[in-house]
Each structure stands twice: as structure tokens, then as C-alpha cells.
C-alpha positions in Angstrom: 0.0 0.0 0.0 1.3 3.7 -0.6 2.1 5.8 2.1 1.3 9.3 0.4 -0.7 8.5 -2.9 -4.4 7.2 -3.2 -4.5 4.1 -4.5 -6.7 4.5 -7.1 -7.7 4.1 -11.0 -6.1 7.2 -12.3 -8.0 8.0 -15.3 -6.4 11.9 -15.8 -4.4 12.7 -19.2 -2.6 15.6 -20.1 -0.7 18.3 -18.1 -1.4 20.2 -14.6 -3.8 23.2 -15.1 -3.0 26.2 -13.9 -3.9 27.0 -10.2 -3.5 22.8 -9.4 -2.1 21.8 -6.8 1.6 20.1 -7.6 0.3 16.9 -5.6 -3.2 16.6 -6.5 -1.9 16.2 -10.1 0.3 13.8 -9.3 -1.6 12.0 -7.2 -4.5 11.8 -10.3 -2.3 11.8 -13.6 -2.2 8.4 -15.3 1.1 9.4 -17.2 3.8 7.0 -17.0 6.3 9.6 -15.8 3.5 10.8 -13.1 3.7 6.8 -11.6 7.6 6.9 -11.7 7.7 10.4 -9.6 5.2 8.8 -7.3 7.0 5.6 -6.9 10.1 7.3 -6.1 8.8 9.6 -3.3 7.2 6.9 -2.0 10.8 5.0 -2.2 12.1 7.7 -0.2 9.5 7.9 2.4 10.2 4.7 3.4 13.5 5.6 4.4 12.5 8.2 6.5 12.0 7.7 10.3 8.6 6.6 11.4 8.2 8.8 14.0 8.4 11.4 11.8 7.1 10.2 9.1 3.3 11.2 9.7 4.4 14.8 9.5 6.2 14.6 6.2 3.5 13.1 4.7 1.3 15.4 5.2 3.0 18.3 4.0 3.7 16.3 0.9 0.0 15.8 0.7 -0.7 19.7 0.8 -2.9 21.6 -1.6 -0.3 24.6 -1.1 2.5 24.3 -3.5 5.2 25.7 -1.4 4.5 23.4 1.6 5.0 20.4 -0.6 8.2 21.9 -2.1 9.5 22.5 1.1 8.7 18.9 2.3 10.2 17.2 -0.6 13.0 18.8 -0.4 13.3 18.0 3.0 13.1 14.7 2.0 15.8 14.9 -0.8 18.1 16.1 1.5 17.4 12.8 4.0 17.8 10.5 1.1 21.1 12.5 0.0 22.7 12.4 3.4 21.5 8.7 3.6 23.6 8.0 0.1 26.3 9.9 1.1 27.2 8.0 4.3 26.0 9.9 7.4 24.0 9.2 10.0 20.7 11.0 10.6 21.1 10.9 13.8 18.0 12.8 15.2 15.3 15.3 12.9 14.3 18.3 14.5 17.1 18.4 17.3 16.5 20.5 20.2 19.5 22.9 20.8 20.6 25.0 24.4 20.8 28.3 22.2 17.3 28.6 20.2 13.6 27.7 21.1 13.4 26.6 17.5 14.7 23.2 15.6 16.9 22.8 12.7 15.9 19.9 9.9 18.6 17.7 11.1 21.6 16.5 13.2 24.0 14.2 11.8 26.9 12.6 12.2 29.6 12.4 9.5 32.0 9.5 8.2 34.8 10.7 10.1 32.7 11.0 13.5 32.3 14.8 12.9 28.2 16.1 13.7 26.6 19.0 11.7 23.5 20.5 11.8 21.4 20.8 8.5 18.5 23.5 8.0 16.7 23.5 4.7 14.6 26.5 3.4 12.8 27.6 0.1 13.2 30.7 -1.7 10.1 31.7 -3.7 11.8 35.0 -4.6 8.0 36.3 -3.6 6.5 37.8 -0.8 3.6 36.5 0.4 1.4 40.1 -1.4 3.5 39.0 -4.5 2.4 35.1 -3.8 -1.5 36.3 -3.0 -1.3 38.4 -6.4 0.0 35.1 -8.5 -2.9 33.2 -6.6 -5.3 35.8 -8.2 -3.7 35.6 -11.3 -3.9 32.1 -11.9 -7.8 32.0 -10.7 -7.9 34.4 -13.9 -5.9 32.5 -16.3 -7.3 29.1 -15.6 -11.0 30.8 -16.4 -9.3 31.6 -19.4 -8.0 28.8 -20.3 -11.5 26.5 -19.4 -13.3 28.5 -21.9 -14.9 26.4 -24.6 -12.8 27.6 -28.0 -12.5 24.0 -29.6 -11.8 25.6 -33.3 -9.0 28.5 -32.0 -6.2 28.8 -30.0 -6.0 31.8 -27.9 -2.8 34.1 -27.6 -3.3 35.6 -24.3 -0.8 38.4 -23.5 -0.5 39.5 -19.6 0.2 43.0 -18.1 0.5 43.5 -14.7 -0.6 41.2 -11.5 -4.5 42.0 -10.0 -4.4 43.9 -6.5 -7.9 42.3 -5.9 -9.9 39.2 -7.3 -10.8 39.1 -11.1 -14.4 39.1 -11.5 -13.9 35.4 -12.9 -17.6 34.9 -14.0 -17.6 38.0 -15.7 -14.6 37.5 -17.3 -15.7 33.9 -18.7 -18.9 35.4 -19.8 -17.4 38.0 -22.2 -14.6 35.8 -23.2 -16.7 32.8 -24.9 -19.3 35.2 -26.4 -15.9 36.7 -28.4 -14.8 33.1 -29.0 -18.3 32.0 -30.4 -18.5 35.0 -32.9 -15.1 34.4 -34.2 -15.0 32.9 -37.5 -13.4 29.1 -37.7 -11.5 30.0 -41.0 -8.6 32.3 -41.8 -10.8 35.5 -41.0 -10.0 34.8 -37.5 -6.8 36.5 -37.8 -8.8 39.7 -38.9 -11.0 39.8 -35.7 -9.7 42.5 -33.4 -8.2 41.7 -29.9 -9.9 41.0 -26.6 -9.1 43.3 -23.8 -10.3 42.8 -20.2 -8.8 44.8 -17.4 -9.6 44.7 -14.0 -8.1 45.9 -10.7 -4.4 46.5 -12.3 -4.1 43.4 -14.6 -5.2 43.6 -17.9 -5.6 40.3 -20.0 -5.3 41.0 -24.1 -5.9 37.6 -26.4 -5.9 36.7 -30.0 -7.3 33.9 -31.4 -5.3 31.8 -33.9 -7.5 28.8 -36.2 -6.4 25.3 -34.8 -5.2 23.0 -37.7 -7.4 20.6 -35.8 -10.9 21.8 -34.0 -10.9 19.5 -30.7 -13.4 17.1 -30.5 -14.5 18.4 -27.0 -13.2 21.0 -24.7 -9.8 21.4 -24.3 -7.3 24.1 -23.1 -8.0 27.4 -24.8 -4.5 28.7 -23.9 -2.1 28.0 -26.6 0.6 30.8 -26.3 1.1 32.6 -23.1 3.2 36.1 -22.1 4.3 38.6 -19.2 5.9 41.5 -18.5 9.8 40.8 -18.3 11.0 40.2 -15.1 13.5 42.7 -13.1 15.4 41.3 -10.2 19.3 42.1 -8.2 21.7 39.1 -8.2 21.2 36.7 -5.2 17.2 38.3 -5.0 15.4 35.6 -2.5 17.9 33.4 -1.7 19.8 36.5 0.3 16.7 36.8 2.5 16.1 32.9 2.8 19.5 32.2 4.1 19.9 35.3 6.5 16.7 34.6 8.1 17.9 31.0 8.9 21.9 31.9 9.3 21.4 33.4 13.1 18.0 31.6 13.8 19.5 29.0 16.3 22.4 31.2 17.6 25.3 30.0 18.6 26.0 26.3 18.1 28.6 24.2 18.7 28.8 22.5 15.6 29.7 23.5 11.8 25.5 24.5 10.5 24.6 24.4 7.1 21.7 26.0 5.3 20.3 24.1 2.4 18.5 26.8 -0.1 16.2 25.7 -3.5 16.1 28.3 -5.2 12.5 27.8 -7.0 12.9 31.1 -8.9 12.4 31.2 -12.4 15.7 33.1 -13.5 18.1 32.0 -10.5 21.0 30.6 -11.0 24.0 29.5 -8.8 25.8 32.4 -9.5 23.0 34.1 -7.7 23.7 31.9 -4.5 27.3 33.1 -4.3 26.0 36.9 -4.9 23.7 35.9 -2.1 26.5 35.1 0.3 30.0 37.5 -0.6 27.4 40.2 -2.2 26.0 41.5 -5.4 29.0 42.6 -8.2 29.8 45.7 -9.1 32.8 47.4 -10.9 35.1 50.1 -9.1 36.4 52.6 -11.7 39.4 54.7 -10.7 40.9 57.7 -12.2 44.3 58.7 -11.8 45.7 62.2 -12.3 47.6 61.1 -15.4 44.3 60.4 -17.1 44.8 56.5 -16.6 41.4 55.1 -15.7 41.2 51.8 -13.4 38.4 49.2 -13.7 38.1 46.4 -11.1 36.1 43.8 -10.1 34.3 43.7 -6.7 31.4 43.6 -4.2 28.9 45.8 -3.2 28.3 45.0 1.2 24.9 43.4 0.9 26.0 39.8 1.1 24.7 36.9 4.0 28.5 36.5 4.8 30.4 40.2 4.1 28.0 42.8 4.7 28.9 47.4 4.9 30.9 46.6 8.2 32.8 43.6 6.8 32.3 40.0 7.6 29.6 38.5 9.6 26.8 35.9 10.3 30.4 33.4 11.4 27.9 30.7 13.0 27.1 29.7 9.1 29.5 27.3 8.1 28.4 26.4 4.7 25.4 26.1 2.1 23.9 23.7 0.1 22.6 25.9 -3.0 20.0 24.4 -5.9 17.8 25.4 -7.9 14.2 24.7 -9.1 14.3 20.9 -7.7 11.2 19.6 -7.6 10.2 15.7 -8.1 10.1 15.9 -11.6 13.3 17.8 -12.2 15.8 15.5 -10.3 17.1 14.3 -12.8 18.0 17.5 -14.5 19.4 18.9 -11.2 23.0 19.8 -9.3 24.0 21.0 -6.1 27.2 22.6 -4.9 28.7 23.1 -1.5 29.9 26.7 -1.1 31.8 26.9 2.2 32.4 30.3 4.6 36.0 31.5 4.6 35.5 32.8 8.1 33.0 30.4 9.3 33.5 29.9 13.3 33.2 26.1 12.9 34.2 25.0 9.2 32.7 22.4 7.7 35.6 20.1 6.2 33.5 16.2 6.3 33.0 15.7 2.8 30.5 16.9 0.1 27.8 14.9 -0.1 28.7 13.9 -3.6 27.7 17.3 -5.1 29.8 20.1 -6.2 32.0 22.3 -4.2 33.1 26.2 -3.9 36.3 26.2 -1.8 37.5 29.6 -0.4 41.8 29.6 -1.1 43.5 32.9 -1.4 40.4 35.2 -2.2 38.7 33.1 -4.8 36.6 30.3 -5.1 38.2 27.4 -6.0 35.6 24.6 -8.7 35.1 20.6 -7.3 32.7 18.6 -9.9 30.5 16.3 -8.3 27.7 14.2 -9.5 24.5 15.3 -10.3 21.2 14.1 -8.6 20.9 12.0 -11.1 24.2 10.6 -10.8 23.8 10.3 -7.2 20.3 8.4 -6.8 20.8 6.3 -9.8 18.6 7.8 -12.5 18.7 8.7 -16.0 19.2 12.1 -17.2 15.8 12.5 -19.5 14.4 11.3 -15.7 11.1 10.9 -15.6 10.9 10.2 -19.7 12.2 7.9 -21.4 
């Protein structure tokens, strides 16, 4: 019997619609790659204490996205440890210094013990989050509107400050779609604009080669406004807010971040930490003009006064893991050049970022895949 999926018929084709939860579409899509993302959570639940177990489970089983994230990832970090070596030796530790618990305590190959906090960065806050929970409402009335013989280009501008009247919207959206012609006239039929509490929705229709033989997804080409972000953006905030939550320990502490943005990347964990770049020009009084490379004092371990936040010994950076992306993922192990307690017991298989004279020196590792024996297309073919 499955510990976190219903066993049921699963009868659902096709992808997740927009606002679905991540795992009530796994938990009801028949697709072969669906079933081998479900077998191997529930692979790697079963490795995971019993006692704990119960909690995990349910926090995979949420209808909030970033919940089950969080608890996966969690759970990827067990499995890695597990593969690597070390011994979990208790989840949510109590420690003399904090009222809260880190993720784990472990015990490495050579006897050493660590403590391991993960932590998701959304690069969101939670009126950015409520405004993509609107949006989505929106866009999945959209795309549920019955336009069997067109495709709809829907362009997006802005993010709604308050609910979209969805009926409304649905309402004005399939009377345009009925009156459109299903020939090449379509292309001649002007646009329709809806806008509504500081989001405005503008959508073409484009003839299908192939009218559906019942209702489908209206959506077939979606865009946004560009996105604007600093270097490091999310994961900055995640890791300081979990750097000095235990205070002082007496043991090296890492922070594990996912970085579930859609444009981070790990050079935006190391920004995060020794701070955003930036180029110092110099002019001399010859007329000789200097360029060089450096930081500006916003990072989690050298901030305007120099270096800080000590008690962090390392991180654990990734980005955008998630069960169906494992095996298209990598980790790296950037270590603090003035942590208090350095970590020095191993890697975990991933890569590493080694402070040595000023720079940071490149280890390969393995991938995810690599590491939990998977192939790269994972979960195709």
C-alpha cells in the first residue's frame, strides 16, 4: 500500500492546469512519468524515520504548493545524506541556544556532527504570492473556456491587486470566442481586452489545424511583462533569516537553499553570500582610468561593516528541484572563509566552492541523477 498516494484508477491525461495543486496532479495523472515520480517519493519515504514520518506526509499531501516543495525537499536532503554515508542521527534536534529546531543532526563519516536547515526561496512575498494566486484564478477561467476551433494568444500586463471578477470574465470571453470565425478570418477579428483591478488580459485567437473534439485548453501561447530582479534576490533573504535563527552552536550548520525562482542561478547563491558585483572605476591624475572587479556589502557573509553571520558554516545551494526535475538537477557546497566552525567532512557527492587565497576554487561532483541512480531525461524515457 502507498504511504502518500491514493490508490486508485487514475483515469487523468494531459498536463497540470493552472492553479492545481503540484500533488493533486500527481496524485490523479495516469502518465507513465507521473507513476515513476510517485514511486520514487514513495521509495524515499520509506527511508524516512517513522516517527516522523506522519508529519512529512502530510506536507507532501498539501494543496499549497510551497508546503509540498519544502517537504520534498526535506526529504531529498534525507535521502542525500542517507547515500552519502552519514547518520541522521536525530530530525528536529533541540538545541541549548534557540527555542526553534533545525531539519537535522548528523553525524559524519569521520565521527564529525553538523547540523542541516533546509529553506525555500520563492523570490516572492507572500502580497506577490496572493497576487500570482489571483492571477492564476484568472488564467485558468481563461483557459476553461470552450474555443474547440481556435487557440487563444493571451498576452498579460501586470498582477491583479484584488480578485478578477472570474464569471464575468468567462462570460465576455466565450461570447468573443463564439463570434469568431473558424477560417482564416480569424486573424482579422480584433483583440480581446479585459482589465480589472491592475491586470489587464489582451488575447488573440489563432484557427487550430485541428478543432478538438471536445473541450480542451483554450490557452495555446502565453506572455508577461519581463522580469526585473538584483543578483542573489530571494535566496539573500532565505538564508539570512535562517543563518542566526539557532544562535550559537557548537557545531559547523549548514543551510540548504532551493532556489525555486524562475531566473536563478548558482551564480545568484554566491552573490547571495559574498554580495552583489559591481565594478570600481578609478581615475588617476595622469588620465589612466582603473576598472576592477568587486562587491557591493549586501552579502549573508560580508555585509557594509565587513564580515559576519560566522555561526554559518556552509550552504547547500539548488535550484528549481522539484520531483520531476531531479534528474536535471545539481548541487554545490559553497563553504564560509571565516566560518566559526568549518565544515571540512566531505561533500555529499555534489559540487563544491572552496575559499583559497580570495577566490573560489571549482570541485565537480555528481548530479542528482548521478547520485540516486537515475537517468538524465528522468522521468521520460
Amino acid at each position: 500500500m502507498p504511504l502518500v498516494f491514493d490508490d486508485i484508477i487514475r483515469d487523468r491525461n494531459g498536463s497540470r492546469r493552472y492553479g492545481e495543486s503540484q500533488f493533486g496532479y500527481l496524485n490523479l495523472s495516469n502518465r507513465i512519468e507521473a507513476e515513476r515520480v510517485r514511486n520514487l517519493i514513495e521509495s524515499w519515504v520509506v527511508n524516512y524515520p517513522e516517527m516522523h514520518r506522519r508529519g512529512l506526509i502530510s506536507r507532501l499531501k498539501s494543496k499549497i504548493d510551497q508546503v509540498f516543495f519544502s517537504a520534498f525537499f526535506e526529504l531529498t536532503l534525507h535521502e542525500l545524506l542517507l547515500n552519502n554515508g552519514n547518520e541522521i542521527i536525530e530530525i528536529e534536534p533541540t538545541v541549548a541556544s534557540s527555542r526553534h529546531q533545525p531539519d537535522f543532526l548528523v553525524r559524519a563519516q569521520d565521527g564529525t556532527c553538523f547540523y542541516l536547515e533546509a529553506v525555500i526561496s520563492m523570490n516572492e512575498t507572500p502580497q506577490d504570492a496572493a497576487a500570482e494566486s489571483r492571477l492564476n484564478d484568472a488564467i485558468r477561467a481563461i483557459d476553461d473556456v470552450d474555443s474547440r476551433f481556435h487557440f487563444l494568444d493571451l498576452e498579460i500586463e501586470g498582477r491583479p491587486s484584488s480578485p478578477v471578477t472570474l464569471r464575468k470574465l468567462r462570460n465576455l470571453l466565450t461570447s468573443w470566442v463564439a463570434a469568431i470565425p473558424r477560417n482564416n478570418e480569424a486573424r482579422n477579428v480584433p483583440a480581446f481586452v479585459y482589465e480589472e483591478h491592475g491586470v489587464k488580459f489582451t488575447i488573440v485567437a489563432i484557427l487550430r489545424n485541428t478543432p478538438l473534439n471536445e473541450v480542451g485548453r483554450a490557452i495555446g501561447i502565453q506572455s508577461m511583462e519581463p522580469y526585473w530582479g538584483t543578483p542573489g534576490d530571494g535566496i539573500r533573504e532565505s538564508v539570512a533569516k535562517k543563518a542566526s535563527r539557532y544562535g550559537v552552536l557548537n557545531a559547523p550548520y549548514i543551510v540548504a537553499v532551493n532556489a525555486m525562482g524562475e531566473y536563478q542561478r548558482e551564480e545568484d547563491a554566491i552573490d547571495a553570500m559574498f554580495g552583489s558585483p559591481n565594478v570600481v572605476i578609478k581615475t588617476f591624475k595622469d588620465g589612466r582610468v582603473e576598472a576592477k572587479d568587486s562587491r557591493n556589502g549586501d552579502g549573508v557573509w560580508f555585509g557594509p561593516r565587513g564580515v559576519r553571520r560566522r555561526q554559518l558554516s556552509a550552504i547547500l545551494s539548488t535550484e528549481r528541484l522539484h520531483p520531476w526535475s531531479v534528474g536535471q538537477r545539481r548541487a554545490r557546497l559553497i563553504r564560509n572563509p571565516w566560518a566559526s566552525f568549518p565544515f571540512n567532512s566531505g561533500s555529499f557527492g555534489i559540487d563544491q566552492r572552496n575559499p583559497a587565497n580570495g577566490r573560489l576554487v571549482e570541485l565537480e561532483g555528481q548530479s542528482f541523477a548521478e547520485i540516486f541512480g537515475l537517468p538524465a531525461s528522468w522521468p521520460e524515457d
